[in-house]
N, C-alpha and C positions, 0 to 999 in steps of 0.2 A: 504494500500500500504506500502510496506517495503521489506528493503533491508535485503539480506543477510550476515548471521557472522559467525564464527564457521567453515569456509572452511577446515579448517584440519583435521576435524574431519569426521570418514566413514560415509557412509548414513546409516549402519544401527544404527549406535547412534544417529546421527541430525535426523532419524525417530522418535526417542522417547523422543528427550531432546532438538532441535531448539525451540526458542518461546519466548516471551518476559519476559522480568523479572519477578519472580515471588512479588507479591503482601507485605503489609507488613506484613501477616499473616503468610508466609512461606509455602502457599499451597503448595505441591509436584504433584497434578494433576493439566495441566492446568485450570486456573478462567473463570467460565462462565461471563461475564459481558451484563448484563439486563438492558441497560440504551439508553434514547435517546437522554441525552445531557450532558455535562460537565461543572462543575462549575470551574471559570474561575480563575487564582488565581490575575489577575488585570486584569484591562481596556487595559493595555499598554501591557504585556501580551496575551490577548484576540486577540489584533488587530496584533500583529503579527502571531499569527497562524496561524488565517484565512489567512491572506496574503503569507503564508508559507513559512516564515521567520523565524520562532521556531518551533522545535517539538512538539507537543501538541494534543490531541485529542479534539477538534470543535463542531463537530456534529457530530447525530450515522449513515445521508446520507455518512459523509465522512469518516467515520473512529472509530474502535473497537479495543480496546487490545484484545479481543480472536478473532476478524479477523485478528488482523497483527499476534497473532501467524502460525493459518493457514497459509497466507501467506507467513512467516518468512521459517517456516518450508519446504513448496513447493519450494519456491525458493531454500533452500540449496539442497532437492534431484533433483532438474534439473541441479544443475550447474547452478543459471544464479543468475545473480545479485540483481533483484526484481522480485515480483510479485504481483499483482492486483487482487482480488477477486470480481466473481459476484454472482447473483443470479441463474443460470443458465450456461449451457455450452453455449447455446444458446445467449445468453445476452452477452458473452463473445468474442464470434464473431462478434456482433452487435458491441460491445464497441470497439474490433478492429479496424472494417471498420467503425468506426466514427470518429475514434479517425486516421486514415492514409487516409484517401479517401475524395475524391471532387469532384463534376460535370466535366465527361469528364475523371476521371482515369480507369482505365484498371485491372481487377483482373484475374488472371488465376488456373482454379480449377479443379483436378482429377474430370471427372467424374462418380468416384464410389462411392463420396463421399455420406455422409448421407444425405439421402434425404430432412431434413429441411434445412441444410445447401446449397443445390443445390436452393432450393425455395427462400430462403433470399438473397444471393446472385445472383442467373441468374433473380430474378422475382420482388422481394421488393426492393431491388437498382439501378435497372433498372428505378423504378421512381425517382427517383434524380439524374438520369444521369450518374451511375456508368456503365461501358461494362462489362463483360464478356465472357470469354474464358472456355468450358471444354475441356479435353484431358485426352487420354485415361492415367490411373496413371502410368504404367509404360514405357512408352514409351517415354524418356527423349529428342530425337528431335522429339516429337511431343509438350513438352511445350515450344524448344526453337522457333521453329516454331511459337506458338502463341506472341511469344512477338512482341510489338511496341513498341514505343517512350512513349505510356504515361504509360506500364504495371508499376505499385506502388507494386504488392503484390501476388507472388507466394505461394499458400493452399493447401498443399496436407495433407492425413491423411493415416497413414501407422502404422499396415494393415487398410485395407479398413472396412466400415461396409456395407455389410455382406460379403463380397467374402474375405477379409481378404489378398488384392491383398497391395503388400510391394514397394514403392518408395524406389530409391537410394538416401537418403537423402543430402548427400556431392556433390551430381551432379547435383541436384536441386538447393543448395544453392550456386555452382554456377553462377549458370546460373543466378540466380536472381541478384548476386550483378554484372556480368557485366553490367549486364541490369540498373544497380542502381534501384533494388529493392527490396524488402526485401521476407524471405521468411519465412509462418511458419506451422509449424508441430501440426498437433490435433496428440496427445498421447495417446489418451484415453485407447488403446486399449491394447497397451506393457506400460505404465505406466514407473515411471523412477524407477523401480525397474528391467526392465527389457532394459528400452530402455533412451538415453537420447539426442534429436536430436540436444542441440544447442552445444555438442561438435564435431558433425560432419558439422557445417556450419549455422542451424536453425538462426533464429533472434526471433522468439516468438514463444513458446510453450504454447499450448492452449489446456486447460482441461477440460470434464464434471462431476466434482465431485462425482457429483453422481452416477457415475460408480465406477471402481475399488478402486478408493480413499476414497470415505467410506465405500465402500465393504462390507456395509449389506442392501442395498435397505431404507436405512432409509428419507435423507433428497435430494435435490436439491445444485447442488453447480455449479460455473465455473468460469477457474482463467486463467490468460494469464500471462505466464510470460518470462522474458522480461531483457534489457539492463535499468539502473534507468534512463535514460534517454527519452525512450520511455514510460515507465512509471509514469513516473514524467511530463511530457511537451506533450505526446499524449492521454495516458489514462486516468490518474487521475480526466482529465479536466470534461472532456465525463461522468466520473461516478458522478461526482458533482453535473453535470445539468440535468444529464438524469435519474439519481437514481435506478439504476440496482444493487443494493448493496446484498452484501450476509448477512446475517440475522446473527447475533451471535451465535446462539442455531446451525443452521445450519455450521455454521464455528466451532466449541465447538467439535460436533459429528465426519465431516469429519477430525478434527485435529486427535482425537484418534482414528480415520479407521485410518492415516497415520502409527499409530505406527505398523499395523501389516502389510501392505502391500506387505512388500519383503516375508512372510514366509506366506501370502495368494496364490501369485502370482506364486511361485513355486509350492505351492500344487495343485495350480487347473491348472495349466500348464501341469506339469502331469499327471492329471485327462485327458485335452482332448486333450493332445498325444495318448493314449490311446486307448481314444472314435475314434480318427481318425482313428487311424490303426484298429479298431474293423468294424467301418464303411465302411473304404474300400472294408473290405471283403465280406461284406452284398450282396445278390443276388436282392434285392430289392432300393440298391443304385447307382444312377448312377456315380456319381463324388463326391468326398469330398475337401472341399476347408478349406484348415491349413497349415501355415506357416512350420510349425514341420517335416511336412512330407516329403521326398526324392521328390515327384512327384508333389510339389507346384513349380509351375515356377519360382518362387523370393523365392527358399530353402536355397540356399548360401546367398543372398545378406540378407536375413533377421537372418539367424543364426549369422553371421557379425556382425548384427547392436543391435540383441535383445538378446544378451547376452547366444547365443546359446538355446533360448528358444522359441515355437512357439507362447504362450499366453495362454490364455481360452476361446478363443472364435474359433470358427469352423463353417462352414456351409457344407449342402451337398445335393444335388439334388436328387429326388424320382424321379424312372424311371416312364416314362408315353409315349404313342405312339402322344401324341399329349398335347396343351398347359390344354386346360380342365380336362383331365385325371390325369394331372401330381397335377393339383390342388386339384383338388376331392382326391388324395392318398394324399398328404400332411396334406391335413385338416383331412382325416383320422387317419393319424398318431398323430396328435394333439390331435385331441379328443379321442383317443383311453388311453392318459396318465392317471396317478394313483399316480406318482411318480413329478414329473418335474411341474413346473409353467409354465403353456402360459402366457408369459407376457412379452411387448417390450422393455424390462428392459434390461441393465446385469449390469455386474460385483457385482451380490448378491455371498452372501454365499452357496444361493442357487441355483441351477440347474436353469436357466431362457431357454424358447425355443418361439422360433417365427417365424410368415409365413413374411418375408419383404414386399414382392409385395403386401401386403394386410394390412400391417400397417406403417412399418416406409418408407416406399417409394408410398404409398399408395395415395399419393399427386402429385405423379411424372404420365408424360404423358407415354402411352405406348410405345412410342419412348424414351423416357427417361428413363425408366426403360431396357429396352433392351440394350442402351447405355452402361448401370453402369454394366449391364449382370445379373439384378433380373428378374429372372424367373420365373415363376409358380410354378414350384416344387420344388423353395428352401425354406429351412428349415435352421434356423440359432440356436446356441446352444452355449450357454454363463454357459461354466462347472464350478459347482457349489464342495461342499467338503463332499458332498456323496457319497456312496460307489460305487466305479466304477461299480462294477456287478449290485445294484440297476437300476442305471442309464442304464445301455445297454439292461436289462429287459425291463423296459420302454418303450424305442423304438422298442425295437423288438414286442413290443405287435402288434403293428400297420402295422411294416415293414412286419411282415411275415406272414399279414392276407389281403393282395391282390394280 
């Protein structure tokens, strides 16, 4: 956990250069540090760290010099004050809703949201007493509608995965603090190189690392961040006891994915601009869902908010006279590749492509997936930074062989 410094400085420098001091060695690459505990330099010392009373590092459950660099560094490209690192993105939203919820609060959650996320939230908190609310994500009096007296914590994630469906984030956050609640933003998708929601209202921004942030499908990461005070006195606490911590090696890797971030994120942005408009025109497609493109519902409101760019990520529906059919061509189109990874992944380097309905929502009821609008014949596609015409070979093997 740690705070941010260097505010004046552009994100594309605090991309390569936020981080903790360098060592007495003078490394110029951030220090991996391998250790699980710290030698204490007194008793008197000691006992105020732990009581976190002194700066110090403790133990490796609470704290890494090359984790608070990650950290350091995430917090400066969101704009936000601190940031908190977990093991997952997943663990990341646990540690939220530990660290702000109690028997009897109230959460309210797009539901296009990722399907583990709908599961943890409407299913696993449900045993302790937490309620739940979904609402369609962009239909802003439909989340004011769901508030009551005990709503604690307004979720949206913009774009969505997969439909890539965009919230107004300033009219969210809103709505949550009349409500006296708080509200926060999963990034993962526009990253803060494209997108940054706690200057449009956000209170916590919540990440899966191991998406675009390491941006080569290597490690596991998830970070929430955050006001230092929410940080400090709601999540720190939760990571101490509960031990969801992010791994050094694993914070080491995703620190220098950060450095290239902003000039990954253009490039494969463009890459599935591209694939969109290629896709639209397909005789074998029925609908293409990207932020980028004129005919996305939330076109304005997301060119607004993400910095005039649509992302890397796309999906787009195989035409089918019915829901079996539309599946049988999808999975054809999948297995048909030569080129491209099937794999539930994104934000690699490389081209990732995926059936949703059949893996990452794959947990969700048939009503619930209908809900979020995963369909049988979508196909989700996380554009990687090879060559556009490879990539549209690829699909066409499959599109234009039923």
């Amino acid at each position: 956990m740690t705070q941010k410094k260097n505010a004046d400085l552009h994100r594309d420098t605090l991309a390569v250069r936020e981080a903790v001091e360098r060592s007495q060695y003078g490394e110029n690459s951030e220090a991996l540090f391998l250790t699980s505990g710290y030698v204490q330099p007194s008793a008197e010392a000691s006992a105020r760290r732990f009581a976190g009373d002194e700066d110090g590092f403790t133990y490796g459950r609470y704290g890494n010099p090359t984790v608070s660099s990650f950290e350091q560094r995430l917090a400066a490209l969101e704009g936000a004050e601190a940031c908190i690192s977990t093991a997952s993105g997943m663990s990341a939203i646990l540690m939220m809703c530990m660290g702000l919820l109690k028997m009897g609060d109230h959460v309210i959650c797009s539901q296009s949201m990722f399907g583990s996320t709908i599961k943890l939230i409407g299913s696993d908190l449900a045993k302790f007493g937490v309620t739940s609310s979904f609402v369609p994500q962009t239909d802003v009096a439909a989340w004011e509608a769901a508030i009551t007296p005990n709503t604690k914590l307004l979720f949206a994630e913009t774009p969505t995965n997969p439909l890539t469906e965009v919230c107004d984030i300033r009219a969210l956050a809103d709505l949550a603090h009349n409500a006296g609640a708080l509200l926060c933003v999963d990034n993962c998708f526009a990253t803060p190189a494209l997108q940054r929601p706690m200057t449009l209202g956000a209170d916590i921004v919540m990440h899966s690392g191991t998406k675009y942030l390491d941006g080569q499908g290597r490690v596991m990461a998830g970070a929430l961040c955050a006001s230092q005070e929410l940080v400090t006195k709601s999540f720190l606490p939760v990571l101490k006891s509960a031990g969801m911590t992010l791994a050094p090696f694993n914070a080491w890797v995703v620190l220098k994915g950060l450095e290239t971030l902003d000039i990954r994120m253009q490039a494969q942005s463009a890459r599935a601009m591209a694939l969109a408009q290629w896709l639209e025109s397909h005789a074998s497609v029925e609908r293409v869902f990207y932020p980028g493109l004129a005919s996305h519902p939330q076109h304005a409101l997301a060119m607004a908010q993400q910095s005039g760019c649509g992302g890397a990520v796309l999906s787009f529906t195989v035409k089918g006279s019915n829901a079996d059919e539309a599946r049988s061509r999808a999975f054809h189109v999948l297995d048909s590749l030569e080129v491209m990874s099937l794999s539930t992944n994104l934000g690699d380097t490389k081209t990732l492509i995926a059936h949703p309905a059949s893996t990452s929502h794959g947990r969700l009821t048939e009503e619930q997936r209908q809900a979020a609008g995963v369909v049988q014949g979508l196909i989700r596609v996380a554009v990687g930074l090879e060559h556009l015409g490879d990539i549209q070979t690829d699909l066409d093997r499959g599109l234009s062989s039923f």
